[in-house]
C-alpha positions in Angstrom: 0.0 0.0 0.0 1.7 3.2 -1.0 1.8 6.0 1.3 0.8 9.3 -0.1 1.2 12.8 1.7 -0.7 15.7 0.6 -1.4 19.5 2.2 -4.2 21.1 1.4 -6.6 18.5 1.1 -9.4 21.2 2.7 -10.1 22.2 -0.7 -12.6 21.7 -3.5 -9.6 19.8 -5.8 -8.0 18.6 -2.1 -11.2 17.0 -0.8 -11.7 14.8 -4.4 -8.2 14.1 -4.5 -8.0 12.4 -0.8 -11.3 10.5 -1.5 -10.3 9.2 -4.9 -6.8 7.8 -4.0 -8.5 6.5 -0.5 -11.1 4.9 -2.8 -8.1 2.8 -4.7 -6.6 1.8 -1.6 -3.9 4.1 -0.8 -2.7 5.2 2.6 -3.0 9.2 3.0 -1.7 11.6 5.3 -3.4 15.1 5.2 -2.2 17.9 6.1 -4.5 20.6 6.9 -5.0 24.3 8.9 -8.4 23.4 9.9 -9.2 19.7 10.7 -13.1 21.0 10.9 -12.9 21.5 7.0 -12.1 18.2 6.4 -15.4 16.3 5.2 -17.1 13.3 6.9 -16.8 11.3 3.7 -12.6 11.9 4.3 -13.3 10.2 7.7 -11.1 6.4 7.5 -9.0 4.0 8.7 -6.6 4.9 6.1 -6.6 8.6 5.9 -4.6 10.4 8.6 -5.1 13.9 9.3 -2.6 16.7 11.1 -3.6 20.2 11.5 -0.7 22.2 10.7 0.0 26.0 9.8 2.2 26.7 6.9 4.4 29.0 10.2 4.8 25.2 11.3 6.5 22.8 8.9 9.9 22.7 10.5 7.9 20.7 13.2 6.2 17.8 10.5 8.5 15.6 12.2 6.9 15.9 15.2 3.7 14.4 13.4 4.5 12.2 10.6 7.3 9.7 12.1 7.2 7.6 9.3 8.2 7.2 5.8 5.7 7.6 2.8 6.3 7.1 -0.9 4.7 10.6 -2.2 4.4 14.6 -1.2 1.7 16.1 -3.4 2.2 20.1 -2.5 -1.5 21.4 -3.1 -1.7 24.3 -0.8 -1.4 27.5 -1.6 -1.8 30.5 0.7 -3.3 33.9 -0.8 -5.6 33.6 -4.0 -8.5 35.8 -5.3 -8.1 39.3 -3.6 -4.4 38.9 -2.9 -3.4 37.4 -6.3 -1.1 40.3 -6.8 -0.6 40.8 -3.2 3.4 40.4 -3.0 3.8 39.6 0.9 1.2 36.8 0.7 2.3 35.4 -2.1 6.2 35.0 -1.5 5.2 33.4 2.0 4.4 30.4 0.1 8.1 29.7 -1.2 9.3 28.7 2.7 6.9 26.0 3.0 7.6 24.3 -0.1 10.9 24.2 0.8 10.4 22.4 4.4 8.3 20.2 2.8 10.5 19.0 0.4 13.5 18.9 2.5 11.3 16.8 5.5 10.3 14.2 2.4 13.2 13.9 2.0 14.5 12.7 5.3 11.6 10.6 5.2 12.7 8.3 2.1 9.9 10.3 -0.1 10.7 9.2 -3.6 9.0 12.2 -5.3 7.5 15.4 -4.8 4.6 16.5 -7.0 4.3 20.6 -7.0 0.9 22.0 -7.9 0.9 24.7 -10.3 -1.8 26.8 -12.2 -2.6 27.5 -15.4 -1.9 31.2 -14.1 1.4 30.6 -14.3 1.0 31.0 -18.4 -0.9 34.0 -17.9 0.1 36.9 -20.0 -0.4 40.9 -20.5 -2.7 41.6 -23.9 -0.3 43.8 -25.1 2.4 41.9 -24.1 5.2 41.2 -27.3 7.1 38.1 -25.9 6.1 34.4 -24.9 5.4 33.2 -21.9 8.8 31.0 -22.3 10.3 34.5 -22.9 9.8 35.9 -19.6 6.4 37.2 -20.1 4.0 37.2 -16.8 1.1 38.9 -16.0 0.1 38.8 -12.1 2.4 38.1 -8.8 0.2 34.7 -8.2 1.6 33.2 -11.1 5.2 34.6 -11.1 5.5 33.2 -7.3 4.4 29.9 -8.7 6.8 29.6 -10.9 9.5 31.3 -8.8 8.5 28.5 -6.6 8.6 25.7 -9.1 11.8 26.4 -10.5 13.6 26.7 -6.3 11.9 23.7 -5.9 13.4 22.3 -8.8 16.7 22.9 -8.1 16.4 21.5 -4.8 15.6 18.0 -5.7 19.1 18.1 -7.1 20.8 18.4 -3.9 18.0 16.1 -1.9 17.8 13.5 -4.0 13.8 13.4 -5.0 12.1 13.1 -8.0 10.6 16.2 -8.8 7.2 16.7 -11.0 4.9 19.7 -11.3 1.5 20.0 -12.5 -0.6 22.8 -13.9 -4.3 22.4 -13.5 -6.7 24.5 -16.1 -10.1 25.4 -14.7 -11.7 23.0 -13.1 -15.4 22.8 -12.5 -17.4 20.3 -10.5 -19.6 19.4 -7.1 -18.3 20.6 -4.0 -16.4 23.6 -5.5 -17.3 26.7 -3.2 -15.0 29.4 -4.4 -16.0 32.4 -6.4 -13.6 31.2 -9.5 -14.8 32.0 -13.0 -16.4 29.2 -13.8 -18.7 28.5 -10.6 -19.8 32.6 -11.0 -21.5 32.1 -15.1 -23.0 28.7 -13.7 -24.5 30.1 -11.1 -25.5 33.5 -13.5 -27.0 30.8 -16.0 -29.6 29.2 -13.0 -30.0 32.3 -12.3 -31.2 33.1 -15.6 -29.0 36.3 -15.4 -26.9 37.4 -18.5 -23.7 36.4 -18.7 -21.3 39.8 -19.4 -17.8 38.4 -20.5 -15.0 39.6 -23.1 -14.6 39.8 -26.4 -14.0 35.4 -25.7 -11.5 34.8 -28.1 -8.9 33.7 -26.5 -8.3 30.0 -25.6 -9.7 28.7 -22.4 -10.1 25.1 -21.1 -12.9 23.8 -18.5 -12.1 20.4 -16.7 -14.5 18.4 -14.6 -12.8 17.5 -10.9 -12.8 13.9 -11.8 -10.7 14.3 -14.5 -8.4 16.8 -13.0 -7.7 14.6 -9.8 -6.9 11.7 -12.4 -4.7 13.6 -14.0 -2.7 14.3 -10.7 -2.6 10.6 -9.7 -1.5 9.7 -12.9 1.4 12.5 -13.2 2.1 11.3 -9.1 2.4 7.3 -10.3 3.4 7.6 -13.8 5.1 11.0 -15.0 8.4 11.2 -15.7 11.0 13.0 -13.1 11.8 16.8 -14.0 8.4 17.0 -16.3 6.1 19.9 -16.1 2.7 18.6 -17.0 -0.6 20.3 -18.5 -4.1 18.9 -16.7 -6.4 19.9 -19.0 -9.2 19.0 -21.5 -9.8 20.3 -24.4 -8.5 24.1 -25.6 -11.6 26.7 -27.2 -12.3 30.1 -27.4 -13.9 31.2 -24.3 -16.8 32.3 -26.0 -17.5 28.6 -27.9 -16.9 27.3 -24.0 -19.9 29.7 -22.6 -22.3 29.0 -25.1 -22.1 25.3 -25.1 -22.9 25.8 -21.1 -25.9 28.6 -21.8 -27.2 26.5 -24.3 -27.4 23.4 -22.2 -28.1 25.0 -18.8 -30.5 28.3 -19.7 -31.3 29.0 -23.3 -32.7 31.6 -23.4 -30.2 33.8 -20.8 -28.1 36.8 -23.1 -24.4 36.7 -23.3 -22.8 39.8 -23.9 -19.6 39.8 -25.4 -17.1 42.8 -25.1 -18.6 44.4 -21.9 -15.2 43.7 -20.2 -12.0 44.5 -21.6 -10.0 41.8 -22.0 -6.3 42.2 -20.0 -4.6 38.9 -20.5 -4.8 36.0 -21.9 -3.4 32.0 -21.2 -0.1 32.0 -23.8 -0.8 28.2 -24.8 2.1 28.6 -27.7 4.7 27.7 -23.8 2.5 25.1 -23.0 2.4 21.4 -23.9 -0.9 20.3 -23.8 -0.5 16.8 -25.3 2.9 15.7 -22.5 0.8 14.0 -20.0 -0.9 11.9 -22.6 2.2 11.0 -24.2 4.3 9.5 -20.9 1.1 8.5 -18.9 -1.8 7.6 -21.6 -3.9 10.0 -19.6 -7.1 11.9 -21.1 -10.1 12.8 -19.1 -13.0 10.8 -19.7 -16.0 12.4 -18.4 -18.9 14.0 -21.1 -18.6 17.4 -20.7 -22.4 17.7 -20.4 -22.2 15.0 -17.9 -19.6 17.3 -16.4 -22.1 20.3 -16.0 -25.2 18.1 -14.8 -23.4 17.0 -11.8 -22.1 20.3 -11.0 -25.5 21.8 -11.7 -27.3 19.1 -9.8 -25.1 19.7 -6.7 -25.6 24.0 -6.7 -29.0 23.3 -6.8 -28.9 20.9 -3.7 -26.3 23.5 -2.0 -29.1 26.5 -2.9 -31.8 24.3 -1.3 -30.0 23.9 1.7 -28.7 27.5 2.3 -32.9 28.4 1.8 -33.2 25.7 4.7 -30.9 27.3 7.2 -31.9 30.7 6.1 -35.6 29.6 6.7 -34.3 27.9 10.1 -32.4 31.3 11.6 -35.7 33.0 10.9 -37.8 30.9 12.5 -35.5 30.1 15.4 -35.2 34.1 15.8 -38.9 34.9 15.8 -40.3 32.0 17.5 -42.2 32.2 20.8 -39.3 31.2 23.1 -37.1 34.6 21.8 -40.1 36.7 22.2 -39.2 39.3 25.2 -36.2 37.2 25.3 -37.6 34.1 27.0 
């Protein structure tokens, strides 16, 4: 039974990524800030689970006194508001680094670095590649700062290093306010959808398939490989209307009512590498893909009516009145 550490694992991508490799038998350690967040479903013989600060990583020794086969770094501190936020970004480089260097005393054979798509991220205007230099927000740049530190340092530890770069990634039991949740949610809604001009390449991938593609990139990738986890690459625009047509008809999408500021340089990215080493390509129907995830919103809106519906009936009921 191979043993598989992983931070994180609070997260929409975390929380599939513990329950699939649990479900093919594989011991799991979690790390996590929070051991509240961690679902019931995550709850097993097999899964441990530490609560842990990022501040606290030179002391993982004190809590893991074993070794393990795999470190899968999928934490990441400061997303959203503080994507260009400097100071929370760079705090992310230390932990990395601990993590890699306790792996390492710990007979790890390989560390498997998270990235984003974001990291390909690029001014409009910009003139050079991606491969060039070319960046276009501090959330990427650290990523990649980070990646290539990381890099180096499984040189001088001897681990096998492998990143990852996940593309959007859509599915039940995401929470956030990313991209795609927001115009699925718009769409039940029945609200239009304002968006860019949509010609630049974009790629949605359903959960399943993007914690597949991890696993397989973990097991099967080659060491020193930066690997794509994507689907399939279309013009934003072609991506949107496929999900209006299938989810709400009838809603508008306007096109052009937000200038658009960068774009995903897919010319520095090899989109086809994982396939190649690993024969991995996701497998689930992209309308299959946006039933689930529309399936479990509803179920999430119906129970946020519930415990609305409960507060105001707890608040107003006879045993608050004049404070009895």
């Amino acid at each position: 039974m191979k043993h598989i550490v992983i931070n994180g694992t609070t997260g929409f991508i975390g929380q599939h990524l513990v329950k699939l490799l649990l479900s093919k038998n594989f011991r799991v350690t979690s790390i996590v800030r929070d051991k509240n967040k961690v679902h019931q479903d995550l709850i097993n013989v097999n899964h441990k689970i530490i609560e842990l600060g990022f501040h606290e990583y030179q002391n993982l020794n004190n809590y893991i006194d074993c070794n393990f086969d795999i470190f899968i770094h999928l934490a990441w501190s400061g997303y959203g508001k503080n994507t260009n936020n400097v100071d929370a970004q760079i705090e992310n480089i230390i932990p990395v680094i601990k993590a890699m260097q306790f792996s390492s005393e710990k007979m790890c054979k390989r560390f498997i670095f998270v990235s984003s798509f974001s990291e390909y991220m690029i001014d409009e205007n910009e003139t050079m590649q991606h491969i060039e230099g070319a960046a276009s927000n501090i959330y990427g740049s650290v990523k990649k700062a980070t990646r290539i530190i990381a890099h180096s340092l499984s040189k001088q530890l001897n681990i096998e290093f492998i990143s990852v770069a996940l593309a959007n990634t859509f599915g039940p039991g995401d929470i956030s306010e990313r991209s795609t949740n927001v115009i699925i949610k718009k769409l039940l809604d029945e609200e239009p959808v304002l968006l860019t001009h949509g010609n630049h390449l974009y790629d949605w991938i359903y959960i399943n398939d993007t914690v597949n593609g991890i696993i397989s990139a973990s097991l099967h990738g080659k060491p020193d490989e930066f690997y794509y986890i994507g689907d399939q690459l279309r013009p934003l625009k072609e991506i949107i209307r496929e999900v209006r047509d299938h989810i709400s008809p009838e809603v508008d999408i306007i096109l052009g009512a937000y200038e658009e500021k960068f774009h995903v340089d897919y010319s520095s990215v090899d989109i086809n590498k994982l396939y190649k080493h690993t024969s991995f390509k996701p497998k689930t129907n992209f309308l299959i893909a946006l039933d689930e995830t529309v399936k479990w919103i509803k179920q999430m809106n119906i129970k946020e009516e519930d415990k609305v519906a409960g507060k105001y009936v707890k608040e107003n009921s006879y045993e608050n009145i004049d404070g009895k």
